[in-house]
C-alpha angles and dihedrals in degrees: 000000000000121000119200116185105217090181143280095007099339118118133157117215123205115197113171107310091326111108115206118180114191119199104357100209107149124104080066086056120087092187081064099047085116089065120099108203088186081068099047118107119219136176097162133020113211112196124191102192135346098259117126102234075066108035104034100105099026087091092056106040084040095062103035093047096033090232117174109229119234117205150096106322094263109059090046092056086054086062103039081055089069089050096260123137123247149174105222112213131175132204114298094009124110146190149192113249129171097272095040142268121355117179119186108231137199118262124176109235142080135288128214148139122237087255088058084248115144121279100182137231107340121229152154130238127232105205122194119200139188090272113003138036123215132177121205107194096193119200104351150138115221108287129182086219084073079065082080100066103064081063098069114024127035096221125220095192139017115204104197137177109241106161090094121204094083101020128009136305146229101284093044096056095050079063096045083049088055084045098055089043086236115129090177103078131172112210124223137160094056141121088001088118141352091283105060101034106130136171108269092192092051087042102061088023091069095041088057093057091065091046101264146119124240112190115199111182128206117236107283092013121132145200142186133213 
């Protein structure tokens, strides 16, 4: 599995031969000016919440790679609406899908279109692969009901908000890291705008202190687990 950080909350994951974006928000952002949608594969689209700084690509990439969009039933619908094709989910259900698992899971936030329609529930995704777990939280603030997770997947990777303000910060996801029982996490939602610029040094350096590694990427950057 190959991990690619595409800024704020925008990755590209690469299973087999098989290319996932979640939360195509890049031509907005001017830290991601170097990176060419026109040139990003996609089979599948996965979005969190409706918010553009998660949704404004999604339009675009979605029309010119034929990717089906994977997200709540409303923003789906959105999308089937433009004439775009799309697996609805909603919040503790799951399905298999070609690349393996994906279960629809709870996040505390809000959920609207740029027109203040409704978006739905948000959420985050835990997806189980052939060989690696991962869990994207999406937009949230540090839930017990993240306490589940761990019940159920032994997670490889925890990708966590940590730019606080509108999510949580640095010291809430250590403890959603604690929650989800995964010491190896990837950092997003940081540094896009004034709001969210954190440390970086303070940041991993107090996730090292409790024995655990924070990741943070920079814009076009990849890993593999």
């Amino acid at each position: 599995m190959k991990i690619t950080f595409y800024g704020h909350a925008s990755l590209g994951i690469q299973i087999d031969d098989i290319n996932i974006l979640v939360d195509p928000f890049i031509t907005g952002n001017e830290k991601a000016s170097h990176i060419d949608i026109n040139r990003l594969k996609a089979d599948y689209i996965m979005v969190t919440h409706a918010h553009q700084d998660h949704i404004l690509d999604v339009e675009a990439i979605a029309k010119r790679t034929g990717a089906v969009i994977i997200s709540n039933f409303e923003i789906v619908t959105h999308f089937n609406n433009l004439g775009l094709e799309g697996h609805p989910m909603n919040h503790g259900g799951q399905w298999d899908f070609e690349f393996g698992n994906v279960k629809y899971v709870n996040a505390i936030h809000t959920s609207s279109f740029p027109d203040g329609t409704y978006g739905g529930q948000p959420g985050g995704f835990i997806i189980e692969s052939e060989h690696k777990n991962i869990y994207i939280a999406g937009d949230t603030a540090l839930t017990f009901d993240m306490k589940l997770i761990p019940l159920q997947t032994k997670l490889d990777l925890a990708i966590l908000p940590i730019g606080d303000n509108f999510t949580m910060g640095i010291n809430d996801a250590i403890l959603a890291s604690d929650f989800v029982e995964c010491d190896k996490i990837l950092g997003c939602h940081f540094d896009t705008f004034g709001y969210i610029e954190i440390d970086h040094e303070v940041a991993k350096r107090k996730f090292f202190e409790k024995d655990k590694d924070l990741m943070l990427l920079e814009i076009g950057e990849s890993i593999e687990l």
